[in-house]
C-alpha positions as CSV (number, residue, x, y, z in Angstrom):
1,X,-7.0,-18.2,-11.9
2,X,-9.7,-16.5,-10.2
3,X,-10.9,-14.6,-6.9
4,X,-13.3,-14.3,-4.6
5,X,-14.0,-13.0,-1.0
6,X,-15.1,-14.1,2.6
7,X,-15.7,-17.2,3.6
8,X,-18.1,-16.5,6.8
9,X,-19.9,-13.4,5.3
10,X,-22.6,-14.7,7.5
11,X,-23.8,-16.6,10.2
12,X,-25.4,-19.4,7.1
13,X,-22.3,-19.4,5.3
14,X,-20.3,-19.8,8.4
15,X,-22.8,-22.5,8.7
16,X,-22.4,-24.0,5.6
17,X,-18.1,-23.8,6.3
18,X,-18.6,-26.2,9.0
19,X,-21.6,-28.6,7.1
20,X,-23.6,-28.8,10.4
21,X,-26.4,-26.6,11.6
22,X,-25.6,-23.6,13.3
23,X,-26.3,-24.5,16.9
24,X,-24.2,-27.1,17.2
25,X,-21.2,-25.4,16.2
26,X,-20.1,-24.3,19.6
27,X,-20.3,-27.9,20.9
28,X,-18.0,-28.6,17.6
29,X,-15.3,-26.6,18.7
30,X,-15.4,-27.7,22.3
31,X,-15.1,-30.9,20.9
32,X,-12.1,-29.9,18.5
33,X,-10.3,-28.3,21.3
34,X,-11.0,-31.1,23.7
35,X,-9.6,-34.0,21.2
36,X,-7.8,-32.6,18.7
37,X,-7.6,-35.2,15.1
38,X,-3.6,-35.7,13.4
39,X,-3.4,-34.8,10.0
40,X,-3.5,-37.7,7.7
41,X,-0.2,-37.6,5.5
42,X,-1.1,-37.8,1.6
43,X,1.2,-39.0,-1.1
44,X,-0.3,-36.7,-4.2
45,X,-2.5,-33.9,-3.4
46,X,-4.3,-31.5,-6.1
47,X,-2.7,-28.5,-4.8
48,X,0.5,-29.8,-6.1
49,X,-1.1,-30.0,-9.6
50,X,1.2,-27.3,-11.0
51,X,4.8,-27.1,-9.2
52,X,6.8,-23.8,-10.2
53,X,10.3,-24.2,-8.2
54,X,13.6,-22.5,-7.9
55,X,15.3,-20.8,-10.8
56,X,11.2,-21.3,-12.8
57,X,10.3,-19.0,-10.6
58,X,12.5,-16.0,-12.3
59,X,10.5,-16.3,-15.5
60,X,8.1,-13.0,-16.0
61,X,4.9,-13.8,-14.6
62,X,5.7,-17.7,-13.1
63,X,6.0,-16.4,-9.2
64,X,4.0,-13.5,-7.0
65,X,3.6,-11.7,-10.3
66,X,1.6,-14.0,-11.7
67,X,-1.0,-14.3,-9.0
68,X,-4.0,-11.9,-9.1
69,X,-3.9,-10.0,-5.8
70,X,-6.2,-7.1,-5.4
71,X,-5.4,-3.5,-3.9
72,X,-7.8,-4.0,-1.0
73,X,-8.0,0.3,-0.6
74,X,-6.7,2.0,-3.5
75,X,-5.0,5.4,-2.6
76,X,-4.4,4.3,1.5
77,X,-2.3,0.6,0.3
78,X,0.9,0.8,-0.8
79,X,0.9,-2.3,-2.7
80,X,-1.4,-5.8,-3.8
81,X,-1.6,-7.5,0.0
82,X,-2.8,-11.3,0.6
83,X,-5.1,-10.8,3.4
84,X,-6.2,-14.7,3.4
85,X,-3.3,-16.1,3.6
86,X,-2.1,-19.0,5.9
87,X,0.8,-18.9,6.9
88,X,2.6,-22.4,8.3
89,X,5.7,-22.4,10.2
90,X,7.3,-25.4,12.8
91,X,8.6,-24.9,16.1
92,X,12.0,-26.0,15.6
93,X,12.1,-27.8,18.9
94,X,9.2,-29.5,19.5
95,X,8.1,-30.1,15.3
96,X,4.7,-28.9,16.5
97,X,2.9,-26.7,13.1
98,X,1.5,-23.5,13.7
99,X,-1.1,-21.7,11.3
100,X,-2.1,-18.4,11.3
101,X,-3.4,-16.0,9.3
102,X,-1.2,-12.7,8.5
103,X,-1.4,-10.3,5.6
104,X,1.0,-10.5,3.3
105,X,2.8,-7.6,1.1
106,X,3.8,-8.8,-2.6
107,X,7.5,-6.8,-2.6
108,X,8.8,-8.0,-5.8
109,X,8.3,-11.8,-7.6
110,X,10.2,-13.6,-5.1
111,X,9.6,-11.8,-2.0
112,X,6.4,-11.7,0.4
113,X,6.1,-9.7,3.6
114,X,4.9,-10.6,6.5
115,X,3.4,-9.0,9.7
116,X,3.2,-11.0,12.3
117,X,1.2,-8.9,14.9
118,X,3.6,-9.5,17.5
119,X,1.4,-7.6,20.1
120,X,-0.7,-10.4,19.8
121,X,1.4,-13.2,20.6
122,X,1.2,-15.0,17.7
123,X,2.7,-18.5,17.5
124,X,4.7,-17.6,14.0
125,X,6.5,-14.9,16.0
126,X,7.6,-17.3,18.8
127,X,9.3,-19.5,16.3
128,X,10.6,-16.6,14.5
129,X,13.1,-15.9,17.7
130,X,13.8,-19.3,17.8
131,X,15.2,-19.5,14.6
132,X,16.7,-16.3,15.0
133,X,18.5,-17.8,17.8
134,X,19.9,-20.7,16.0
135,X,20.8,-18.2,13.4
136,X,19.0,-19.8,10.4
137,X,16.1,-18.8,8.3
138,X,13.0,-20.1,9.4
139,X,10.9,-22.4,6.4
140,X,7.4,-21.1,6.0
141,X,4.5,-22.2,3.2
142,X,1.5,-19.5,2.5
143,X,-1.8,-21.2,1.9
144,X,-4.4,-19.1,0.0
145,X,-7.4,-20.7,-0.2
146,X,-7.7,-23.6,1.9
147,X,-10.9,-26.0,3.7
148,X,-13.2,-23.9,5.2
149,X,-12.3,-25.6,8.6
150,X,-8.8,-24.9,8.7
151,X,-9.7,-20.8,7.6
152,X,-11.7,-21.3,11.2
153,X,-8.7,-23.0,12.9
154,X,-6.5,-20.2,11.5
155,X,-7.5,-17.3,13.1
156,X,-8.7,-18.4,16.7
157,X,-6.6,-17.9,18.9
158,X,-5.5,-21.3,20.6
159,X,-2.8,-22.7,23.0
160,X,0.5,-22.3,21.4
161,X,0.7,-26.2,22.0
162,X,-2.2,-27.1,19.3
163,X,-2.0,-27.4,16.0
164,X,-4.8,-25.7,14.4
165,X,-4.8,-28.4,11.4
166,X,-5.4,-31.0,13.8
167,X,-7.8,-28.7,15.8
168,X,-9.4,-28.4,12.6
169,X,-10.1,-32.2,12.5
170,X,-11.7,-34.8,10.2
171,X,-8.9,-35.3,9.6
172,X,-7.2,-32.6,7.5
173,X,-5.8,-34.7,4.5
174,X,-2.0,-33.0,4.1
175,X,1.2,-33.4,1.6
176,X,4.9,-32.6,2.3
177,X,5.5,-29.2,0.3
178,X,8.5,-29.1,-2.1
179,X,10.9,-27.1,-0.5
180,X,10.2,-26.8,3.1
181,X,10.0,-29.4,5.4
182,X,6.1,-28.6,6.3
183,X,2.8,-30.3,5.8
184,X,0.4,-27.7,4.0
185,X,-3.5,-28.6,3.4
186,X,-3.6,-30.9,0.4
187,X,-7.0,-29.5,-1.0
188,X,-5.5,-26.0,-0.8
189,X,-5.6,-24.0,-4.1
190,X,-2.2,-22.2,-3.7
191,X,1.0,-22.6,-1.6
192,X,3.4,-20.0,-1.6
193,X,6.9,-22.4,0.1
194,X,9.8,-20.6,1.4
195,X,12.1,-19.1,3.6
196,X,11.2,-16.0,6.4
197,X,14.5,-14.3,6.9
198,X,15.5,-13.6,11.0
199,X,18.3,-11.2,10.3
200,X,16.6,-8.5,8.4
201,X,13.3,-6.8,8.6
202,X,12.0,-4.4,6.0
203,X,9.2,-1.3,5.6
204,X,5.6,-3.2,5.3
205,X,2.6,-0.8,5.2
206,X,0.4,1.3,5.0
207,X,-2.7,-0.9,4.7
208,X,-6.5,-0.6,5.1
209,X,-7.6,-2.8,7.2
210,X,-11.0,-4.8,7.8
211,X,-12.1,-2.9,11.4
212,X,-11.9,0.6,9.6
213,X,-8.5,2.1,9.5
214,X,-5.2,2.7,7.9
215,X,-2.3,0.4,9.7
216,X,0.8,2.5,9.3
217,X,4.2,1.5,8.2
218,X,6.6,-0.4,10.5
219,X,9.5,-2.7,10.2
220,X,8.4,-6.5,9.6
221,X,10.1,-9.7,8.4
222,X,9.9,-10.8,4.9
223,X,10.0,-14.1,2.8
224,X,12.4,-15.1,0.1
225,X,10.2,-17.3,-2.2
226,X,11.3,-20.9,-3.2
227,X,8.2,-22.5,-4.8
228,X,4.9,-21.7,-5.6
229,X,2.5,-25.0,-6.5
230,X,-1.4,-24.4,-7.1
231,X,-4.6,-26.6,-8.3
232,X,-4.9,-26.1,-12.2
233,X,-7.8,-23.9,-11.9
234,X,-6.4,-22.2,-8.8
235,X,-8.6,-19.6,-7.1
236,X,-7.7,-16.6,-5.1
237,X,-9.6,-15.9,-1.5
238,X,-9.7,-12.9,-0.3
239,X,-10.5,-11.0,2.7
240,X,-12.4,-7.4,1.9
241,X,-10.1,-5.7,4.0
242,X,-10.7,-1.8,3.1
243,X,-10.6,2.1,4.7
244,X,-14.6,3.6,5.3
245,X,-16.6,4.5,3.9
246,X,-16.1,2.2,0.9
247,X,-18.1,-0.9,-0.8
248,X,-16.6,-3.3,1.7
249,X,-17.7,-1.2,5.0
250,X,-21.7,-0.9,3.1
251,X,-21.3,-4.6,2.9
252,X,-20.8,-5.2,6.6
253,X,-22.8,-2.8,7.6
254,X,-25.6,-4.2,5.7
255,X,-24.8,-7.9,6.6
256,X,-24.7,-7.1,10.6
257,X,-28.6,-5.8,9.9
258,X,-29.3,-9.0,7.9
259,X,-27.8,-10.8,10.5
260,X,-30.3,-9.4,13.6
261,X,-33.0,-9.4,11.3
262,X,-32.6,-13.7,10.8
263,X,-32.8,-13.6,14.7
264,X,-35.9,-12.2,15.0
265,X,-38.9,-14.2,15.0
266,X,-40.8,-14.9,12.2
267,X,-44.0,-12.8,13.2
268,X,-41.7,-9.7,13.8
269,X,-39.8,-10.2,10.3
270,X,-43.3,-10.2,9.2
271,X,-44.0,-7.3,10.4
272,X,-41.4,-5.5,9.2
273,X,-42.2,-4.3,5.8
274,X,-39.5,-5.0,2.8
275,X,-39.2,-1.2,2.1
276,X,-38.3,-0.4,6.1
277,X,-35.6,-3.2,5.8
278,X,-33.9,-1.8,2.8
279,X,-34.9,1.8,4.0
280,X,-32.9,1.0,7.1
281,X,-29.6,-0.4,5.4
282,X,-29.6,2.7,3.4
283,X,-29.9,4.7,6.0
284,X,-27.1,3.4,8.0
285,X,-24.2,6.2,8.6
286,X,-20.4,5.1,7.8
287,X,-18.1,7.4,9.5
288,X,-21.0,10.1,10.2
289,X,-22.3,9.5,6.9
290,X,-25.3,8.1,5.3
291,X,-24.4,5.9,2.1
292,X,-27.2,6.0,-0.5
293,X,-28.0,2.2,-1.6
């Protein structure tokens, strides 16, 4: 199983997430929003090709432990987060899926954290009270790594009465997941399945986050882990999600520059020597400070 990082690093890869050219992306998601597409229900999908459930899970290395999860900020994290992950949860009245995308604290083999940015109004939090309501634990499946499309989907904010798989259109090819009743993406490379507790919250934090600074501990809900099924070559997505100055704050940095330099016309990039390009990304200050290439 392997890693990697960012899926819209840029405006061309973002491009390249939704396979169209870049300027007709906004009409896209007026589009999507306007007429959103169902899911199509699969039978086999391959991120069912290896199913680890229940008691499996206990073996040394066969649940969280086994997954390769970076410290995003060594020193400021106080543990291996998920910061791509998907998480999928129901309304328990209305059946209507929500996705969003959370980070995610790996406690122990069997148990994920979860914060849910309540500040922020985020559907998983709604149906987190409703389930607390009812009394029962509310079924949840993490998807790390996932279409590009749905990645999109996942963290735009939309009405609380969309689902962002359908939002994400073409349609989104999903499979029922082992243990939960919840439709997950079928081409996803790993599914985490289980159950959020809603009578319990636990210490989650410190962690480094992507605009710059250290989110401090707090009380969030957790999940108690009841399957994990992946692709056979499963790989990791990541978010860089780190403290400046670090690698991670260079690279943005240096990709907003790149970014305004593909804007500018193509006499003007001619004019701008290489050495002034690379001159200026060097140059750039992170916290007050310059960062030497």
């Amino acid at each position: 199983m392997s890693g990697s990082d960012d899926i819209a690093a840029n405006p061309e890869v973002y491009r390249l997430g939704f396979d169209r050219p870049l300027d007709e992306i906004g009409s896209a998601w007026v589009k999507a929003l306007a007429a959103p597409i169902e899911p199509r229900v699969v039978a086999a999908a391959p991120c069912q090709d290896v199913c680890v459930l229940g008691a499996a899970l206990d073996a040394t290395g066969a649940a969280l432990d086994g997954l390769p999860v970076p410290i995003s900020t060594p020193g400021f994290d106080n543990a291996p987060y998920l910061s791509a992950g998907r998480y999928i949860t129901k309304d328990p009245d209305s059946g209507r899926q929500n996705v969003g995308n959370y980070r995610g604290q790996l406690k122990a083999p069997r148990r994920l954290g979860m914060n849910p940015s309540v500040e922020l109004r985020a559907g998983i939090y709604a149906h987190w009270l409703k389930y607390k309501a009812r009394g029962e634990p509310m079924p949840c499946a993490v998807v790390v790594g996932c279409p590009p499309l749905v990645s999109y989907a996942a963290v735009t904010k939309l009405p609380e009465d969309l689902d962002e798989l359908a939002v994400a259109g073409a349609p989104i090819n999903v499979v029922r997941a082992k243990t939960v009743d919840l439709l997950v993406p079928a081409e996803a490379e790993i599914v985490i399945e289980g159950l959020i507790d809603t009578k319990f919250l636990e210490p989650e934090a410190p962690f480094g986050e992507s605009h710059g600074y250290v989110n401090l501990q707090e009380y969030n809900a957790f999940m108690n882990v009841t399957a994990i099924t992946r692709r056979r070559n499963a790989i990791l997505t990541s978010f860089i999600s780190q403290v400046t100055p670090s690698e991670s704050s260079v690279i943005r940095r240096g990709m907003a520059t790149i970014s305004a330099i593909g804007r500018m016309s193509s006499n003007a990039r001619r004019a701008w020597p290489r050495q002034a390009i690379i001159s200026r990304l060097a140059a750039r200050p992170v916290n007050g400070a310059a960062v030497s290439p």
